[in-house]
C-alpha atoms as a printed R data frame, in Angstrom:
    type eleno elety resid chain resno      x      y      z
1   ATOM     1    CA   UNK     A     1 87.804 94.682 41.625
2   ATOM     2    CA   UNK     A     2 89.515 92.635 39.276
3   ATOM     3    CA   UNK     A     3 93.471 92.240 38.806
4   ATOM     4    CA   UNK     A     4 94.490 93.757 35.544
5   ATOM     5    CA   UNK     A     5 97.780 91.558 34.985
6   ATOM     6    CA   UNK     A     6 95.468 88.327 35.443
7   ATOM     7    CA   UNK     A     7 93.596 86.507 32.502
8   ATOM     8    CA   UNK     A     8 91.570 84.420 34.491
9   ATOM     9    CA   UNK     A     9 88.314 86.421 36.947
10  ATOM    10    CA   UNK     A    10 89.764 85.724 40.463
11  ATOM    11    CA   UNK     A    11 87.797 82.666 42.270
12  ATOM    12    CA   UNK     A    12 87.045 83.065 46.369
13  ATOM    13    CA   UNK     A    13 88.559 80.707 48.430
14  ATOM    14    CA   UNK     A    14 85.104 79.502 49.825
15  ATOM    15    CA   UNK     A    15 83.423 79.103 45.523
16  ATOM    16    CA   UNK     A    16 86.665 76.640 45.438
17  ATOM    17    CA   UNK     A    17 85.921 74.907 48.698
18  ATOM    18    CA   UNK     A    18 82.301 74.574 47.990
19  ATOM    19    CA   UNK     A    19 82.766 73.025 44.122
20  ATOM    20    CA   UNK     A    20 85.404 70.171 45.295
21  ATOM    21    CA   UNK     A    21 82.546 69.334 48.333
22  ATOM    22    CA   UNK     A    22 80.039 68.950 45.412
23  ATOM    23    CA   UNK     A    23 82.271 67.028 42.702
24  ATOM    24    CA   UNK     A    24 81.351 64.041 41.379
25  ATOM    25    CA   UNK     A    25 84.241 61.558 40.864
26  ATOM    26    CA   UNK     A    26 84.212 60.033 37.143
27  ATOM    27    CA   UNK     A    27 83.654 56.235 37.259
28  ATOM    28    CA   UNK     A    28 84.944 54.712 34.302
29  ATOM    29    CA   UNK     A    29 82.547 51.569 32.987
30  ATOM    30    CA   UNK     A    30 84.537 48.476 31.440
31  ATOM    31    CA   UNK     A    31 82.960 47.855 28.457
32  ATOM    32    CA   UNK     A    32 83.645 44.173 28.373
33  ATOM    33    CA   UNK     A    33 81.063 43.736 31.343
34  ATOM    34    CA   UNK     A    34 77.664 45.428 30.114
35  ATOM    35    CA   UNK     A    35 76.279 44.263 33.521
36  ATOM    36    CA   UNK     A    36 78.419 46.418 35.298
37  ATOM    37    CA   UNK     A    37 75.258 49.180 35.447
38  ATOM    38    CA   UNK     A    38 72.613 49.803 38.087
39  ATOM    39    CA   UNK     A    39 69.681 47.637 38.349
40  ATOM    40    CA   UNK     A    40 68.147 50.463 36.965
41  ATOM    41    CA   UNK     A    41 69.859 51.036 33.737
42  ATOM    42    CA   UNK     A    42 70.089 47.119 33.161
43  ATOM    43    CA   UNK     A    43 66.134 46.738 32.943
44  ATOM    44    CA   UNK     A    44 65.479 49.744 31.322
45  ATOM    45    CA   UNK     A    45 68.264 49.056 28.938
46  ATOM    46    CA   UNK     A    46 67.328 45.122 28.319
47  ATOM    47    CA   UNK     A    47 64.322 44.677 29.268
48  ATOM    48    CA   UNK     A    48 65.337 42.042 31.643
49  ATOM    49    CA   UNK     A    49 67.025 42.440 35.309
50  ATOM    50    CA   UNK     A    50 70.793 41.542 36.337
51  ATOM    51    CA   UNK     A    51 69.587 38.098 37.086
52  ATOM    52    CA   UNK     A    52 67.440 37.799 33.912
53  ATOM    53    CA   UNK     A    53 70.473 38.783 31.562
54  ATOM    54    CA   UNK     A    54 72.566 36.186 33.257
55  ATOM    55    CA   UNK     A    55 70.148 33.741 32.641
56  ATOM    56    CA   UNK     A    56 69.631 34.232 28.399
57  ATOM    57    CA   UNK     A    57 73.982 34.372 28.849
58  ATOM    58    CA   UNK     A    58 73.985 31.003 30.010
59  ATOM    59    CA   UNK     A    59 71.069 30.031 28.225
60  ATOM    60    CA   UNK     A    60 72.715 30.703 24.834
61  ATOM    61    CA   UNK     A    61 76.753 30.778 25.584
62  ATOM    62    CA   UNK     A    62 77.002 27.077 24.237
63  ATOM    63    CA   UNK     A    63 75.242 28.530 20.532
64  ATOM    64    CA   UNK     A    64 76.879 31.678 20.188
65  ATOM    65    CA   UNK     A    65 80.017 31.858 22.126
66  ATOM    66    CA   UNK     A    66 83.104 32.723 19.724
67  ATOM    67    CA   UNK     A    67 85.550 29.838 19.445
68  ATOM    68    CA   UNK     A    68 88.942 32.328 19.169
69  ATOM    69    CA   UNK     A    69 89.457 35.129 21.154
70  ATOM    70    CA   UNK     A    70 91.302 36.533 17.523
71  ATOM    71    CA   UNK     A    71 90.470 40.553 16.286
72  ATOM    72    CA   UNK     A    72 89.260 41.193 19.919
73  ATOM    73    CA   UNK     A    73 85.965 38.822 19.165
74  ATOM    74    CA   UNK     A    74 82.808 40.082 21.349
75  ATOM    75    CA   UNK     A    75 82.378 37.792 24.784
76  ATOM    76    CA   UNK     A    76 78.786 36.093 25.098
77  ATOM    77    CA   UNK     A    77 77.358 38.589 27.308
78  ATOM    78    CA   UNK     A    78 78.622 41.812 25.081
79  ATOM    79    CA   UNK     A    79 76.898 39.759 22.087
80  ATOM    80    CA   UNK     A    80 73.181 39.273 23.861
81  ATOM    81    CA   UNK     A    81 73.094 42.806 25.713
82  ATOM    82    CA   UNK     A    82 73.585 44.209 22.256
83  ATOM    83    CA   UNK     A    83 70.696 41.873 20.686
84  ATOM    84    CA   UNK     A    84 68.437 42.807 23.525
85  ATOM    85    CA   UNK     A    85 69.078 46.554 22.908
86  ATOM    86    CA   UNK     A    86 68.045 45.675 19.591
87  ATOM    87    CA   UNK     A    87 64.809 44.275 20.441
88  ATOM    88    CA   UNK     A    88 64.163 46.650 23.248
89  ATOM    89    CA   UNK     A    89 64.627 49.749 21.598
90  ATOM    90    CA   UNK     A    90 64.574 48.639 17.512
91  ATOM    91    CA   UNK     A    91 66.914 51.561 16.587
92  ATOM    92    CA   UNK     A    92 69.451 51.663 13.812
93  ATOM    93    CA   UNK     A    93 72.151 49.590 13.572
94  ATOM    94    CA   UNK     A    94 74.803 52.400 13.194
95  ATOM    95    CA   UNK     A    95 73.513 53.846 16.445
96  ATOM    96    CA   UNK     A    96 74.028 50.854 18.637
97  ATOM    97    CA   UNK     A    97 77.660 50.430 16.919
98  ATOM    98    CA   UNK     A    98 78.021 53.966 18.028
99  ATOM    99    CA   UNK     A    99 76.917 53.764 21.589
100 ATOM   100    CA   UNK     A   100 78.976 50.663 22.142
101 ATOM   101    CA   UNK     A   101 82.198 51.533 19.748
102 ATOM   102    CA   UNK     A   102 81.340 48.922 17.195
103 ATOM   103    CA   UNK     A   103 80.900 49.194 13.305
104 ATOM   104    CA   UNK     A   104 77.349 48.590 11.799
105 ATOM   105    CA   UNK     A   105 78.738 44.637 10.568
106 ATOM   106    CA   UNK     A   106 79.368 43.262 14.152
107 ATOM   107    CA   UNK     A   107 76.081 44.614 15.312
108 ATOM   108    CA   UNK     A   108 74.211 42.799 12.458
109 ATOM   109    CA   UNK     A   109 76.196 39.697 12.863
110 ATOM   110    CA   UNK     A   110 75.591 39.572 17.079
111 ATOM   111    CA   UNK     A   111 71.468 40.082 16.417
112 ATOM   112    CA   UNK     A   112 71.879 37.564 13.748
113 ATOM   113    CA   UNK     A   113 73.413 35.223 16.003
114 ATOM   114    CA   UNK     A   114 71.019 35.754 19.082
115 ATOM   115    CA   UNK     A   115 68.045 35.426 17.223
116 ATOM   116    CA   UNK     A   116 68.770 32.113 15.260
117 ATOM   117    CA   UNK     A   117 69.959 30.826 18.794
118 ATOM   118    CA   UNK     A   118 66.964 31.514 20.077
119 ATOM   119    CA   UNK     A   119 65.258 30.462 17.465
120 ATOM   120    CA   UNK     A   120 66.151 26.488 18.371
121 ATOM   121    CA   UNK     A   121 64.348 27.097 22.084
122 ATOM   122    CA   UNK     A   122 60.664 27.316 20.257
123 ATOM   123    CA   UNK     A   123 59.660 24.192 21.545
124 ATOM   124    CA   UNK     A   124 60.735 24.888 24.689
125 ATOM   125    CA   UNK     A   125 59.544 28.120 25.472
126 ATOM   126    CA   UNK     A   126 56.596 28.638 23.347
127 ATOM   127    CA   UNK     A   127 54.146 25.517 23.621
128 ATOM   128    CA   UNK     A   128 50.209 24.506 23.750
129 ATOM   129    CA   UNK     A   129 48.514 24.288 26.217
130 ATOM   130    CA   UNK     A   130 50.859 26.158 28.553
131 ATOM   131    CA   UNK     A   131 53.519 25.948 30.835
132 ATOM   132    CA   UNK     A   132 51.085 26.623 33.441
133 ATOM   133    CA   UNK     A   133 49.031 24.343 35.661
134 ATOM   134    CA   UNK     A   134 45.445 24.449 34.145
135 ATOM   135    CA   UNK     A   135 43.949 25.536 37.981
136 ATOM   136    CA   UNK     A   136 46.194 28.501 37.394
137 ATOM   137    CA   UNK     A   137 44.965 29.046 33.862
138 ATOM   138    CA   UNK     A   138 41.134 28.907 34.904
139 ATOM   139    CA   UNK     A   139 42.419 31.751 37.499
140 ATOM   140    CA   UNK     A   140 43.706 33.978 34.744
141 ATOM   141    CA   UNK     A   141 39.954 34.658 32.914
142 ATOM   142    CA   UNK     A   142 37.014 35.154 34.181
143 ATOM   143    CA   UNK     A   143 33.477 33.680 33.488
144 ATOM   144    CA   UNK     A   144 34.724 31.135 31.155
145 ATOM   145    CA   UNK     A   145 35.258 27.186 32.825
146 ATOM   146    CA   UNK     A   146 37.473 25.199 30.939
147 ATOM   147    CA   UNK     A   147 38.756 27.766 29.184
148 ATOM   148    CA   UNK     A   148 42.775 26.996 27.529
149 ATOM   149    CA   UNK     A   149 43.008 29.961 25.598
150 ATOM   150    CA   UNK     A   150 42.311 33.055 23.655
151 ATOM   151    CA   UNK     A   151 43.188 33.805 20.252
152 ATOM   152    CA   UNK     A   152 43.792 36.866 17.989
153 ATOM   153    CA   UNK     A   153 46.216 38.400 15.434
154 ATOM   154    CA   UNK     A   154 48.371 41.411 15.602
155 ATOM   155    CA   UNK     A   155 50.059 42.670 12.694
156 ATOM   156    CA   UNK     A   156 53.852 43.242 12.458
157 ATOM   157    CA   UNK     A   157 54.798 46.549 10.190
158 ATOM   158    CA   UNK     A   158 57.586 45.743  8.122
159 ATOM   159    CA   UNK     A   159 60.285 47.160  4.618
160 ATOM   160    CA   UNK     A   160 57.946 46.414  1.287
161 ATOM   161    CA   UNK     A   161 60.426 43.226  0.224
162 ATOM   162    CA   UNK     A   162 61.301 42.950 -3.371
163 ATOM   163    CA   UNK     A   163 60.240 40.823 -5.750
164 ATOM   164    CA   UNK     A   164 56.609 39.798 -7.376
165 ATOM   165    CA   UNK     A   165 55.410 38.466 -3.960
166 ATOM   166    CA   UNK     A   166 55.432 42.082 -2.359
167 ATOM   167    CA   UNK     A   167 51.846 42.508 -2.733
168 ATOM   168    CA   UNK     A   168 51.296 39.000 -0.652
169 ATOM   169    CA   UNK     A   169 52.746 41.999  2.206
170 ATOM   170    CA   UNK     A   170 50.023 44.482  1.843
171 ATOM   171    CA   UNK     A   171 47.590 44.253  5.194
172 ATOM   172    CA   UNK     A   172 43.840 45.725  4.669
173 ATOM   173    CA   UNK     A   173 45.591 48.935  5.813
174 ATOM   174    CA   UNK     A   174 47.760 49.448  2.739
175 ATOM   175    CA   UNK     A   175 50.899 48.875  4.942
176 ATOM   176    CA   UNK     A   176 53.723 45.970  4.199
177 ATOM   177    CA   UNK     A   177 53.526 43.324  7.818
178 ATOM   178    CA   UNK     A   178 53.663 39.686  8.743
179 ATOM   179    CA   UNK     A   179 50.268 38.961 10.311
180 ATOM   180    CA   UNK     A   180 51.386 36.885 13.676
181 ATOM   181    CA   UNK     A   181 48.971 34.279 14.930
182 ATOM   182    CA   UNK     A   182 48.824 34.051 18.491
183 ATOM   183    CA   UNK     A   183 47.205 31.809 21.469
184 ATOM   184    CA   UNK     A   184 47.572 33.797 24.614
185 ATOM   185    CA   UNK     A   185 47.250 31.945 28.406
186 ATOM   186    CA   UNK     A   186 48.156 34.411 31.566
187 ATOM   187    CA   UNK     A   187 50.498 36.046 29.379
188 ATOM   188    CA   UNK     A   188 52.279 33.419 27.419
189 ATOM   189    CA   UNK     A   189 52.061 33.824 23.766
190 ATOM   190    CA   UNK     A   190 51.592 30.327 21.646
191 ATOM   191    CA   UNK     A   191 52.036 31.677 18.270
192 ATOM   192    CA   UNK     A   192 52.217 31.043 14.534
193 ATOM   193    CA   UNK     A   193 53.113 33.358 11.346
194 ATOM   194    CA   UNK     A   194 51.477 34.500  8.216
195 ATOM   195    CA   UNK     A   195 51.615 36.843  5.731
196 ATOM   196    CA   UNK     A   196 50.330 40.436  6.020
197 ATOM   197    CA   UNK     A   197 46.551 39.964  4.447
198 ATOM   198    CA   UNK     A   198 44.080 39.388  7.001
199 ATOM   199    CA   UNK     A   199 42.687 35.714  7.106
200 ATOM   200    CA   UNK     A   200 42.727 34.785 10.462
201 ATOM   201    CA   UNK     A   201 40.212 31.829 10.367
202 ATOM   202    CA   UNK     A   202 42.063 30.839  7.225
203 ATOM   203    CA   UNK     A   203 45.560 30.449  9.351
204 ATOM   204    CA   UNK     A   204 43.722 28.874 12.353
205 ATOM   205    CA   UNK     A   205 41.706 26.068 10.014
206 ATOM   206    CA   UNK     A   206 45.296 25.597  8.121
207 ATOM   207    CA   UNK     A   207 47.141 25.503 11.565
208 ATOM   208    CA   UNK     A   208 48.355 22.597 13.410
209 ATOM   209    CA   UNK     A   209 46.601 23.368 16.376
210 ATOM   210    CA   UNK     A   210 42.736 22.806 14.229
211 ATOM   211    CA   UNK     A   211 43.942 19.562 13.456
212 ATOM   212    CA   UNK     A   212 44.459 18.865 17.233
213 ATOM   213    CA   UNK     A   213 41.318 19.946 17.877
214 ATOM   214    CA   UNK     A   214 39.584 18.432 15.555
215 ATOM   215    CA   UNK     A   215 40.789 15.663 16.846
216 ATOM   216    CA   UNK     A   216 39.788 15.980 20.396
217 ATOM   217    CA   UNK     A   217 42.968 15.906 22.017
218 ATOM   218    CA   UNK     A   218 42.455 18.968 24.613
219 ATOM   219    CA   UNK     A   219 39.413 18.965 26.920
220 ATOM   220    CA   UNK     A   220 38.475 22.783 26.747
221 ATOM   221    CA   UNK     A   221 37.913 25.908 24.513
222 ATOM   222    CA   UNK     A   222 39.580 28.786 23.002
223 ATOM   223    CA   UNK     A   223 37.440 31.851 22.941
224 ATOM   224    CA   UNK     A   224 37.801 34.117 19.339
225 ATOM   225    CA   UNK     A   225 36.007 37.336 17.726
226 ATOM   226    CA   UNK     A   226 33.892 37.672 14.937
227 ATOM   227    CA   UNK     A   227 36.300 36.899 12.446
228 ATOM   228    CA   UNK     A   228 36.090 32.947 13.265
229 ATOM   229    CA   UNK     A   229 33.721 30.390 13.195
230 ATOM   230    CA   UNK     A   230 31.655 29.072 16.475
231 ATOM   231    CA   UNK     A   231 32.194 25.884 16.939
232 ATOM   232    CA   UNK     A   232 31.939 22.831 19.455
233 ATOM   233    CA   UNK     A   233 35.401 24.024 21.182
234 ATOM   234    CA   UNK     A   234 35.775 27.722 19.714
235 ATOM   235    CA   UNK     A   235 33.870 30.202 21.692
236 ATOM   236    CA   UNK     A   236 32.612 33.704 19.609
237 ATOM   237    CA   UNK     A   237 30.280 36.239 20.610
238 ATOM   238    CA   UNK     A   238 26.640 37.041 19.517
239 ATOM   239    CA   UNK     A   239 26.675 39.213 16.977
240 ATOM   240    CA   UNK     A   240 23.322 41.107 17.470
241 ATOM   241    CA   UNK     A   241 22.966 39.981 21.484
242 ATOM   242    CA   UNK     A   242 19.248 40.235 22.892
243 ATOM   243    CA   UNK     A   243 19.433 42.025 26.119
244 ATOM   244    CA   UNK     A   244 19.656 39.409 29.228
245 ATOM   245    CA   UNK     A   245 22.166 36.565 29.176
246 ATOM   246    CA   UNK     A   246 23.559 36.956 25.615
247 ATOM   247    CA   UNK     A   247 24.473 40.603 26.699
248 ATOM   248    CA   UNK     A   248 26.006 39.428 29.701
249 ATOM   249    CA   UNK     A   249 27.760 36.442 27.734
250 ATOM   250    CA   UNK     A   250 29.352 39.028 25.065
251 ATOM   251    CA   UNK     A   251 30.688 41.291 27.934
252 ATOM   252    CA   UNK     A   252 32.142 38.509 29.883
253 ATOM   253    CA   UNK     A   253 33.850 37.243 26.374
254 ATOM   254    CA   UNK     A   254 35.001 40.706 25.800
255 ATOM   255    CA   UNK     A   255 36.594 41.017 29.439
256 ATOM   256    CA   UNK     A   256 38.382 37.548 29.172
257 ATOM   257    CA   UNK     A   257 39.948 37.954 25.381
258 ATOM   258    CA   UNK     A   258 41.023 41.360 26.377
259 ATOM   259    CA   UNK     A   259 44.143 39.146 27.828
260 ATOM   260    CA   UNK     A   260 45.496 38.891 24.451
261 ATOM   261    CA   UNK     A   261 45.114 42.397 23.298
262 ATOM   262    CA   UNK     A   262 46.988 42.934 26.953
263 ATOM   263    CA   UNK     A   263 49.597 40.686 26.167
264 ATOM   264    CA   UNK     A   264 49.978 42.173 22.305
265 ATOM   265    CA   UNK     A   265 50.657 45.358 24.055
266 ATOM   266    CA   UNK     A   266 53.087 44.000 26.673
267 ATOM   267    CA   UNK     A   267 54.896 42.324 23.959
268 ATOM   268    CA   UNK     A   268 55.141 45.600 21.617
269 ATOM   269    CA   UNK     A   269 56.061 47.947 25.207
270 ATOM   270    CA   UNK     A   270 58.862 45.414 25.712
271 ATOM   271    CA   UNK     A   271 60.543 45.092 22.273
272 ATOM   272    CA   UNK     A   272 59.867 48.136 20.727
273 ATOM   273    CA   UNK     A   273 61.350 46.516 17.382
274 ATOM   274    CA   UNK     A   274 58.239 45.251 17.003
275 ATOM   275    CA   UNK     A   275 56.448 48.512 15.842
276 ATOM   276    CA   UNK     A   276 58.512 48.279 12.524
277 ATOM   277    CA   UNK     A   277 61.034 46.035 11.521
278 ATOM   278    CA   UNK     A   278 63.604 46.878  8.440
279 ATOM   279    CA   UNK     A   279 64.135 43.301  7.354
280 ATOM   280    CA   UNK     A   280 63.448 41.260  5.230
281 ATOM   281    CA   UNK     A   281 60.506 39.161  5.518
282 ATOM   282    CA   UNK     A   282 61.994 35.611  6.780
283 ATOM   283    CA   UNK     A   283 64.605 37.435  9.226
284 ATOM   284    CA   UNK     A   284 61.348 39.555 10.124
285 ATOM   285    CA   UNK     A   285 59.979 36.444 11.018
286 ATOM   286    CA   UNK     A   286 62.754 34.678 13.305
287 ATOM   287    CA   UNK     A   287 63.135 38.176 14.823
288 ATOM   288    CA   UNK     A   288 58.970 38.168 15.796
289 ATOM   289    CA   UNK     A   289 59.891 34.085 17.291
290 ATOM   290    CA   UNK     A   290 62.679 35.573 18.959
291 ATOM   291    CA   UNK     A   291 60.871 38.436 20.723
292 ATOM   292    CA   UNK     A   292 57.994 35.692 21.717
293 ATOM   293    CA   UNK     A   293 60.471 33.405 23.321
294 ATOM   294    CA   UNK     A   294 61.699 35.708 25.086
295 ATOM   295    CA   UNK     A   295 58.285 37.051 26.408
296 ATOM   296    CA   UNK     A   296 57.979 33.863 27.441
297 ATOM   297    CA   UNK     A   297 60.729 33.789 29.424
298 ATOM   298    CA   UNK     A   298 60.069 37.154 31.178
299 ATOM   299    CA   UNK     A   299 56.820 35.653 32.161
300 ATOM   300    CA   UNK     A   300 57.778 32.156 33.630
301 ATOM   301    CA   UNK     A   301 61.031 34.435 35.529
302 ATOM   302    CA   UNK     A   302 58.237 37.185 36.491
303 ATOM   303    CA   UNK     A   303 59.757 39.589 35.551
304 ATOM   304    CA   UNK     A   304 58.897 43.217 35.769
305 ATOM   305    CA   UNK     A   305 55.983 43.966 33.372
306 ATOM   306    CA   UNK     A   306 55.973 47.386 31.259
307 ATOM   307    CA   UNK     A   307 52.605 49.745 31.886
308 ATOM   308    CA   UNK     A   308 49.926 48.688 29.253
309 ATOM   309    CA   UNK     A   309 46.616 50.901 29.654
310 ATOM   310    CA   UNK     A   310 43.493 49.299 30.494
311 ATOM   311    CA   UNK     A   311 41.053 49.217 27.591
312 ATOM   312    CA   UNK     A   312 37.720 51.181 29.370
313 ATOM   313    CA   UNK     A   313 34.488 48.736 30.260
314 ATOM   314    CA   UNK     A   314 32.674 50.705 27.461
315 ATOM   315    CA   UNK     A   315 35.050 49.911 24.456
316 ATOM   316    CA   UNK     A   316 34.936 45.894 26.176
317 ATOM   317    CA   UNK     A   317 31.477 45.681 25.861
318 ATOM   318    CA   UNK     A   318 31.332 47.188 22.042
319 ATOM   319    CA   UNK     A   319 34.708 46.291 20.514
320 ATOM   320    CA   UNK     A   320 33.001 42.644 19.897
């Protein structure tokens, strides 16, 4: 029965006893470390583990590290973790200022200056053939000697930009993207940029990497769809294939350039800013570099990869 001259229902001794065995003590993060998180939380927040993070920190502290500590500037590590939530997620602005107690200006200004910094490691990072030993390479596909690479395009969504060169945007799909060029080995994208309209063989013939070609300065072949031409180095599948050895030959393409559609879909899982970017076209572009390099980078550090399904042997052997 309860007291009448008491507010508050009484509590038994043993409820009290019970609730302080189960409390959890409140552990306060310091916001100037963003690595001071589980393992856990730092991958699934970055995309990259502790030791990963570290690395792109010291990787770009000489490019983007503030020269004054004045106004409370951000340290080098607050400025990439936010960039990499960014890329990772590819949220608003406003709500990564919120989560991290920041007004929409820094936020822009931090991605800004990640992304240009990373935009001086192309060479490095993303380069023809590979980094890769070509033994390792030759591992990678299967049923193609010689091979150095697979090619294909993925498309890029991004905001209709103003102007009289918006319809240069449109895709074949009535939707505004930058059509990125890519040449995929075990994962690592070698990659090159065009507008939104669909003209593969166009970009490749116009490309540096034709002319090099062309020129017979690699020993091997690139394998391609349809869409380009077959040619003394470019490998493309029969397009009506007799049954027998050109059946076989269009399945084992199919299997091998399935790499690249892999490694599209590894790239999008991991930088979900990639499904649509709100940008302008030419920050669009050093954004899609940025997001390459540093697919590049999660490769050669092995890191972990997110779950891309496995296109079934029947779409393989018909998606040609």
């Amino acid at each position: 029965m309860s007291c009448p001259f008491l507010r508050e229902q009484p509590v038994a001794e043993g409820a009290r006893i019970i609730r302080r065995a189960f409390q959890i003590n409140r552990v306060l993060r310091d916001r100037q470390d963003p690595l001071a998180q589980r393992e856990s939380v730092i991958v699934e927040r970055y995309r990259f583990s502790r030791e990963g993070v570290i690395y792109i920190i010291n990787l770009l502290e000489p490019h983007i590290k503030c020269s004054t500590q004045r106004s409370q500037a951000l340290t080098t590590a607050q400025t990439v973790c936010i960039a990499l939530i960014f890329f990772a997620s590819g949220t608003f602005l406003y709500t990564i200022g919120d989560a991290e107690n920041l007004v929409k200006s820094a936020v822009c200004r931090a991605i800004r200056k990640v992304y240009l910094a990373l935009k001086q490691f192309l060479g490095v990072f993303v380069v023809f053939p590979s980094h890769l030993r070509p033994q390792i390479v030759n591992m990678c596909h299967s049923g193609f000697p010689n091979l150095i690479g697979a090619i294909d395009c993925t498309h890029i969504p991004i905001k209709a930009p103003p102007g009289p060169k918006e319809g240069d945007f449109v895709n074949r799909k009535g939707v505004h993207s930058v059509n990125v060029w890519c040449v995929t080995l075990c994962s690592i994208l070698q990659m090159w940029k065009q507008n939104g309209q669909d003209q593969c063989m166009r970009i490749f013939r116009e490309s540096h990497l034709c002319t090099l070609f062309e020129r017979g300065d690699f020993d091997g072949i690139l394998l391609g769809d349809r869409g380009y031409a077959c040619r003394q180095y470019f490998m493309t599948p029969f397009p009506d294939p007799n049954p027998g050895p050109q059946t076989r030959y269009n399945a084992a393409l199919a299997r091998t350039r399935a790499r690249i559609e892999m490694t599209f879909g590894q790239l999008k899982e991991r930088f979900r800013c990639l499904k649509s970017l709100r940008v302008a076209p030419d920050r669009a572009c050093d954004i899609i570099v940025s997001c390459a390099i540093l697919h590049n980078i999660t490769t050669i550090r092995k890191e972990r990869i997110p779950v891309v399904g496995v296109q079934p042997e029947f779409y393989l052997n018909n998606s040609l």
